[in-house]
N, C-alpha and C positions, 0 to 999 in steps of 0.2 A: 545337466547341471544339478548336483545335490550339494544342497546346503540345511544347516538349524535351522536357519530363519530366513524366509523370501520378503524381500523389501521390491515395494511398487511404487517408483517415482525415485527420480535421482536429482531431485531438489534438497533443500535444507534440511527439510524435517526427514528426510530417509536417511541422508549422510549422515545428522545428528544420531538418530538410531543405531544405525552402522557402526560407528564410532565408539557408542556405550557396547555394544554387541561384543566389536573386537576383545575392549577390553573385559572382557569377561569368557576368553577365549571359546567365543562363540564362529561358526564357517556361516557367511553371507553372501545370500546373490541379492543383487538391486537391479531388476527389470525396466527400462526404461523405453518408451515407444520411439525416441527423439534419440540422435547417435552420441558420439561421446564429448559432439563439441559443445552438446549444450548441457554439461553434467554441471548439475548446481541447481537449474531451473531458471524459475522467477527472479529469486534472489540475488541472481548475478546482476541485473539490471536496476537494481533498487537504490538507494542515497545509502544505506545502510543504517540507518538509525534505529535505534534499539532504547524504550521505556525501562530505564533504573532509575532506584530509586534513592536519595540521599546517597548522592553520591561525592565523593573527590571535586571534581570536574561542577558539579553545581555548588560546595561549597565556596570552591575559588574563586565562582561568578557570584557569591552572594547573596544565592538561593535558598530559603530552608526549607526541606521537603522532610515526610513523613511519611511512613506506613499508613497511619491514620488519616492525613490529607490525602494521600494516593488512595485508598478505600473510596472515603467518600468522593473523591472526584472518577472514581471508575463505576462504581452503582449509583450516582446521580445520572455518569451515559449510559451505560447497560438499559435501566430500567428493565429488569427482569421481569415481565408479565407472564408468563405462560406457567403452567403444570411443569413440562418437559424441559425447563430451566435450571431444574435440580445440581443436575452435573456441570451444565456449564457457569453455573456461580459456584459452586465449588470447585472449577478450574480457575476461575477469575480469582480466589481466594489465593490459591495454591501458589499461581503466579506473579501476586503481588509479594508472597512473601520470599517466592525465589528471586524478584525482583529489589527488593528493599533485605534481600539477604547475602547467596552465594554467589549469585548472578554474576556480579561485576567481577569477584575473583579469579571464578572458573575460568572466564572467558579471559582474561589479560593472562593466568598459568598459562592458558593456550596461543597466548602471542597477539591477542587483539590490544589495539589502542584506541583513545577516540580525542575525537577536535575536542578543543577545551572549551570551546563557545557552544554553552547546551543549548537548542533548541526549543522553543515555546512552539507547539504544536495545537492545535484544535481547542483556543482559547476558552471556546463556549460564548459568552454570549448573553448568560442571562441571568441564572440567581447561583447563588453558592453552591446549591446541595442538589444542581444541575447540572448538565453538560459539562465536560470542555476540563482542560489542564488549570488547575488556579496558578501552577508556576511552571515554568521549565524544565521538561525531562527529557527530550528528543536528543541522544547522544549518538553523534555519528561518527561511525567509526574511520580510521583512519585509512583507506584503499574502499569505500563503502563498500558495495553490494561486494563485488569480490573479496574485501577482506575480512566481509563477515564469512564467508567463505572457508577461505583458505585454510583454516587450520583442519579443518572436516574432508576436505578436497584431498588437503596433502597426506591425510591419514587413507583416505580411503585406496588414493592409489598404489601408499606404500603397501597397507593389506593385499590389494591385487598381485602387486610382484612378491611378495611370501605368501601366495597359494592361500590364502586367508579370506580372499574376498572375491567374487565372481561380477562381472558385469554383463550382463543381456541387451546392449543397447537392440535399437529397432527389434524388439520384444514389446510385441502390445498386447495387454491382459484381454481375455473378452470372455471369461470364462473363471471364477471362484468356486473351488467345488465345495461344500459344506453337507456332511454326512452326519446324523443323527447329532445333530449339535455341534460339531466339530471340522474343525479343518482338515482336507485333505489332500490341498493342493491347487496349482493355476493352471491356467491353459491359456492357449492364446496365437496370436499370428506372427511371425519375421516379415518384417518390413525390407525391401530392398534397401542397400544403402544409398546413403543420398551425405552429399558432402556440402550441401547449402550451408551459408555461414550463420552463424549462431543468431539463435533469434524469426529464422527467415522460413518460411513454410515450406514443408517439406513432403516429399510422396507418399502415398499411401499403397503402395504394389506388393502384393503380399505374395512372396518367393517360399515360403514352408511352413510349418507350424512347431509349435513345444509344447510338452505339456511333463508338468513339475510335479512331484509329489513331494508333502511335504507338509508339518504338523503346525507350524508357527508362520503367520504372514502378518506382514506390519503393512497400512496402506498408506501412503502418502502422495498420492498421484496429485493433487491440487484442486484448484476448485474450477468454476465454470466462464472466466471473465474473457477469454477469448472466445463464446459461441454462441453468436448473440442470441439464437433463437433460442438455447436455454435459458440466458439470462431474463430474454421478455418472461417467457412461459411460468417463472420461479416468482418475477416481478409481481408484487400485491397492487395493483392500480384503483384497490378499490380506497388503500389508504389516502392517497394524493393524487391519483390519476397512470397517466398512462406514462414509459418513459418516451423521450423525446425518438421522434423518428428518424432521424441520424444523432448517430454520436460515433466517436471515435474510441482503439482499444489499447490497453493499456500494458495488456501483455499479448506475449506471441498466440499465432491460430493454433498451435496446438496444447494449449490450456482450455480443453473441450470440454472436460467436465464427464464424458462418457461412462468412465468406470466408477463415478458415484452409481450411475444407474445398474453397473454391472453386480456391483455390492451389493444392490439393495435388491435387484430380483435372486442373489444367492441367499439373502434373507436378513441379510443386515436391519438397522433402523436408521433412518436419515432423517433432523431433526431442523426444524426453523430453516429450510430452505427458503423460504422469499424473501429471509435478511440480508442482504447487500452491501457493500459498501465503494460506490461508484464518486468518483472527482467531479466537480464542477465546473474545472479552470481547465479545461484538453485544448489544445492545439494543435493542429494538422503538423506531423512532424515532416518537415520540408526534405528531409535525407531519411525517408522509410526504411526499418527491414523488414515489420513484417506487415500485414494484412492491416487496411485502417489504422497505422501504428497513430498513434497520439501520445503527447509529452504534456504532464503534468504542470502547471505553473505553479510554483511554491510562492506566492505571494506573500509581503511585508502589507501589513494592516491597513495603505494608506487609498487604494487605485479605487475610485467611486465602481459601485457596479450596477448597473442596467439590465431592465429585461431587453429581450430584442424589439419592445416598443421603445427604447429611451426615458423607462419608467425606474426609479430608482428602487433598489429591493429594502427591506426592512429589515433591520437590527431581530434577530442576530445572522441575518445572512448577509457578512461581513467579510472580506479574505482572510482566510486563513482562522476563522473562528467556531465554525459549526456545519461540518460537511451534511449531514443529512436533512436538518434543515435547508437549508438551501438547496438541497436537488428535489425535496417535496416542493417547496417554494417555485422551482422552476418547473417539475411537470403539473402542479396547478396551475400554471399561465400558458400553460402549451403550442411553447413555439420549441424550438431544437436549439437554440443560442442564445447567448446574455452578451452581453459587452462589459469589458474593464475599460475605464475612462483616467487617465494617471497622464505626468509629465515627466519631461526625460529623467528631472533627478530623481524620480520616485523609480522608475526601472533602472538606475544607475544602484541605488543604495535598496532596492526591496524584491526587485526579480529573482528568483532560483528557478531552475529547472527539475523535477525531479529526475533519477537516473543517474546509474554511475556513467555512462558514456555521457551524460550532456554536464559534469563536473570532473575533468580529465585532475586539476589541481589537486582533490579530493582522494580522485582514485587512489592518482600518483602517490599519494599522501608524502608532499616534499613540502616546506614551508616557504620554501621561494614561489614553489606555485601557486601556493593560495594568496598572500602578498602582494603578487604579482594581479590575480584574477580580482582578490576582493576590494582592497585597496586601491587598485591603479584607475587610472582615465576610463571613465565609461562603465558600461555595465562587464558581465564576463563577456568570454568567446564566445559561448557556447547564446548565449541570450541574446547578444547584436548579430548572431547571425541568424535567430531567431527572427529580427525584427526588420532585417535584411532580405533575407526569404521566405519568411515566411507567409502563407497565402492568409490568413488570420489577423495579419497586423496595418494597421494603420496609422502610417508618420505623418504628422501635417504642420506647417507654421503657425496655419490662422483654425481659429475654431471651423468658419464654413468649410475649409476643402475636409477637416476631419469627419464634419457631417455627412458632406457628399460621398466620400467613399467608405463611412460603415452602412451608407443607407446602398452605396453599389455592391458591397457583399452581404448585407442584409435583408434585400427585398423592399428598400425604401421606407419602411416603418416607423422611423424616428421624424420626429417632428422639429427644426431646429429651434426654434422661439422656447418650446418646453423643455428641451436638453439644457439650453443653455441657462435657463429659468432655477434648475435645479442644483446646477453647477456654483452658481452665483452667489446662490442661497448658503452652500456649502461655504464656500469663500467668504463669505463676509463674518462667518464662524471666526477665522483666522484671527480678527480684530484684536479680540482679549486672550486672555490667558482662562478664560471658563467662557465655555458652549452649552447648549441642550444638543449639540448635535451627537449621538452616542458614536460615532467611527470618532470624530474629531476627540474625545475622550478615550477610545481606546487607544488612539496614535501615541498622546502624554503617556497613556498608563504603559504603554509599550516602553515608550522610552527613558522610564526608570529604570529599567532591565539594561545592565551596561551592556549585556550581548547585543540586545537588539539597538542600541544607540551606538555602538562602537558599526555593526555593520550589517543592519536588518529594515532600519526604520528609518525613512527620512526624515530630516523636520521638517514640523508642517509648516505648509507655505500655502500658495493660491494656485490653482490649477491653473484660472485662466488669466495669468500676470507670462505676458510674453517673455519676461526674462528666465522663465521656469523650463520654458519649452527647447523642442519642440512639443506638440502633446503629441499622444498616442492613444488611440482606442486597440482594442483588442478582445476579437470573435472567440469568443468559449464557450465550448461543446464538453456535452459531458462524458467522462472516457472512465471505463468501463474496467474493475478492476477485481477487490475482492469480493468472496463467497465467506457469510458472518457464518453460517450453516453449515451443518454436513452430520459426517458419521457420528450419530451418536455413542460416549464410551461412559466407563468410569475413570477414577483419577489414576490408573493403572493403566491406561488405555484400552483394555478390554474393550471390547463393542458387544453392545447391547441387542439382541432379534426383538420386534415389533411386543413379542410376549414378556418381555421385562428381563427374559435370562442371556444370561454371558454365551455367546459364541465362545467356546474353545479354543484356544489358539492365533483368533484372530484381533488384532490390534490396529488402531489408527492414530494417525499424528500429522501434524501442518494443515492448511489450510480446506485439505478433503475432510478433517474434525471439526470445523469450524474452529481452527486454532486449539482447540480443546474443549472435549466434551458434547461435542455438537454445535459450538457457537458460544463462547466463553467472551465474547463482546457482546452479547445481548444487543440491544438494539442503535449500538452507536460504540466506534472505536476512537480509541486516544492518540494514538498512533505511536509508533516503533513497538507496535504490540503485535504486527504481524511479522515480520522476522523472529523478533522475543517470542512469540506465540511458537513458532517454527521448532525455535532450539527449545523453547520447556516445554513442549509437548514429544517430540520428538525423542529427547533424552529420558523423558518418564516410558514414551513407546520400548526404549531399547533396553533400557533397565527392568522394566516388567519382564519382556522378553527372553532374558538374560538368566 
């Protein structure tokens, strides 16, 4: 296979590449260790939601967003501390202005659409010029993770049938050659094929070898969230402790992370690896495909949350407000599990799942389907069968049997007189119309958002008023997902050797750059900044390239 430019990973950020490449009548191969039915990646399996900014769609919810609101609410979570910050704040700039610029264009010339009800994502929590979204920007696109997709997909395979594009599935890199400063090519092993369905783990039986010569390589192979021993190993435990000894994973086993390492012994620089960004609300997914698969709960503001003693957590580790707080919060108490304490209306009007398989309505993108899911009797399909089969959940009439069986998949730790203690306390909040309780004031402040009152946020009511129920508790494991870290670049993608110069020829993009620059979330993301991260990093890899 000879081509301009060898692309590694056939996720988002390499098709975005790919893509800018073509058009710039560039010849591409995109190497891939995984076969042709998992071309896309991660991304296929994502809600699709993508961070714009001042957009259409938020003003006809009502929203005013800003460049300068978006700034400060992305370096209040970043918090950029390091020296080696350099590039990825200046990816985080770059971003925002592709985001609050061409962003939204580009993407609709290319045929995407998105749900009109924007999303409030990673509230935060705490002070203004801190953490967290101050309004609504999580826009999801209409067929999510595949229709973020699709315009990239269907470009790449037309290039393949005009000889324009090359694919290498089961092609595993293990081998970057770099000669005097410069690119000279890959190597690597053919994997047997294996026809397991997407998603699902697949062999590793190496039937021949390749080896590529070639001046220009883009990397986008992805980061490390399916391998758990690199995940500990990368993990800073000296921050908050250690993580939890089970958790569940968020994407398939073959998001290894391997050929971060393979880059950086060809001489790369790999930068803020121990940044992370792992979910707190996982759930054992009751219909696995791959390894530990775990599903996401996208929680509505309202479901009290417990450590696994029945101890209530502290403001701001609240649902859906401040992911990384809360996963410190939980490996300083060091047990593997918390519990959500909610009643039916509140999983009727606040449960999502993340993934496009577990939001078929979504995918679909038909409006009778969503009508049908979000509107109708009960929670979705995809969340009652959740709560159905799922081995995490607990239905009960009366508070005791709910106690007795989180303490039968808990290990007995909850105390009932103290759960119930805390429960009550919360309830009696409900009285007036003002609290000190801080959730019971986010629930209002949510529900001035017509999105989140039209069909996000229940009102509040009493958990423990029998006409609310049944209740439900529900076991949450932390499931295991993005790498904030990686290949260090410039805003060109170039990548950076440990001695501060440009490797030649070589570029990185998606989530192996830490989205860009080596970790352009600094120490906390917003969210639909990793898709967005995918495509503007990506599209800046193929256009350097180019």
């Amino acid at each position: 296979m000879q081509s301009d430019v060898v692309i590694i990973g056939g996720g988002l950020a390499g098709l975005v590449a790919a893509h800018e490449l073509i058009d710039r009548g560039k010849s591409v191969t995109i190497l891939d260790q995984e076969g042709r039915q998992n071309l896309g990646g991660q991304a296929f399996w994502s809600l699709g939601g993508l961070c714009m900014i001042d957009t259409p769609e938020q003003r006809r919810m009502r929203v005013k967003d800003s460049h300068a609101l978006a700034l400060n609410d992305w370096m209040g979570s970043a918090q950029f501390d390091r020296p080696e910050d350099h590039w990825p704040r200046e990816w985080a700039k770059a971003y925002l202005d592709f985001a609050a610029g061409e962003m939204r264009s580009w993407l609709y010339s290319l045929g995407m659409r998105w749900f009109p009800i924007v999303g409030w994502a990673e509230r935060g929590g705490s002070f203004a010029d801190g953490h967290g979204n101050s309004i609504p920007r999580f826009h999801i696109t209409w067929g999510t993770g595949p229709g973020v997709l699709k315009p990239f997909t269907d470009r790449a395979l037309e290039a393949e049938k005009a000889g324009k594009l090359k694919f290498g599935f089961r092609h595993r890199v293990t081998r970057l050659d770099i000669t005097d400063g410069k690119v000279t090519g890959v190597a690597g092993d053919v994997l047997a094929p294996d026809d397991a369905v997407r998603g699902a783990a697949t062999n590793r039986d190496v039937t021949g070898d390749f080896d590529i010569r070639c001046d220009q390589v883009i990397v986008t192979s992805g980061g490390i969230g399916g391998n758990f021993d690199l995940v500990r190993r990368n993990w800073d435990a000296s921050k908050s402790g250690p993580l939890p000894e089970k958790m569940v994973s968020g994407v398939p086993e073959h998001v290894d992370g391997l050929l971060l390492g393979i880059v950086k012994d060809a001489g790369a620089e790999l930068i803020n690896t121990d940044r992370m960004w792992h979910y707190t609300e996982g759930v054992h997914n009751w219909d696995p495909i791959w390894p530990k698969h775990g599903i996401r709960i996208l929680p509505g503001p309202s479901s009290m949350w417990f450590d696994a003693t029945g101890e209530r957590l502290p403001a701001p580790c609240l649902p859906g407000f401040d992911t990384m707080s809360t996963l410190h919060e939980i490996c300083r108490r060091g047990y593997d599990h918390t519990w959500f304490v909610l009643t039916q209306k509140i999983i009727e009007k606040e449960f999502a799942l993340s993934g496009s398989e577990q939001n078929p309505d979504l995918t679909g993108g038909t409006w009778r389907g969503v009508l049908k899911e979000r509107l109708g009797k009960g929670a979705t399909g995809a969340v009652e069968a959740f709560k159905e089969k799922g081995e995490d959940f607990v239905v009960a009439k009366d508070f005791d049997t709910m106690v007795n069986g989180m303490n039968q998949l808990g290990g007995n730790l909850i105390d009932p007189a103290r759960l119930w203690a805390q429960i009550e306390a919360r309830d009696a909040q409900i009285n007036n119309p003002f609290t000190k309780d801080a959730q019971i004031s986010a629930i209002r402040t949510a529900r001035n958002y017509l999105g989140d009152k039209l069909i996000r946020t229940a009102k509040p009511h009493k958990i423990l008023d029998k006409a609310n129920g049944p209740l439900i508790a529900v076991k949450l494991h932390v499931v295991t997902r993005k790498t904030l870290g990686g290949i260090h670049t410039d805003l060109d993608s170039k990548v950076f050797a440990p001695s501060g110069k440009i490797i030649d020829g070589l570029y990185a993009a998606g989530e192996a750059a830490g989205f860009g620059g080596g970790g352009y979330h600094g120490n906390n993301a917003l969210e639909g900044t990793f898709l967005g991260g995918c495509i503007h990093s990506g599209r800046r890899a193929g256009r350097a390239a180019g």
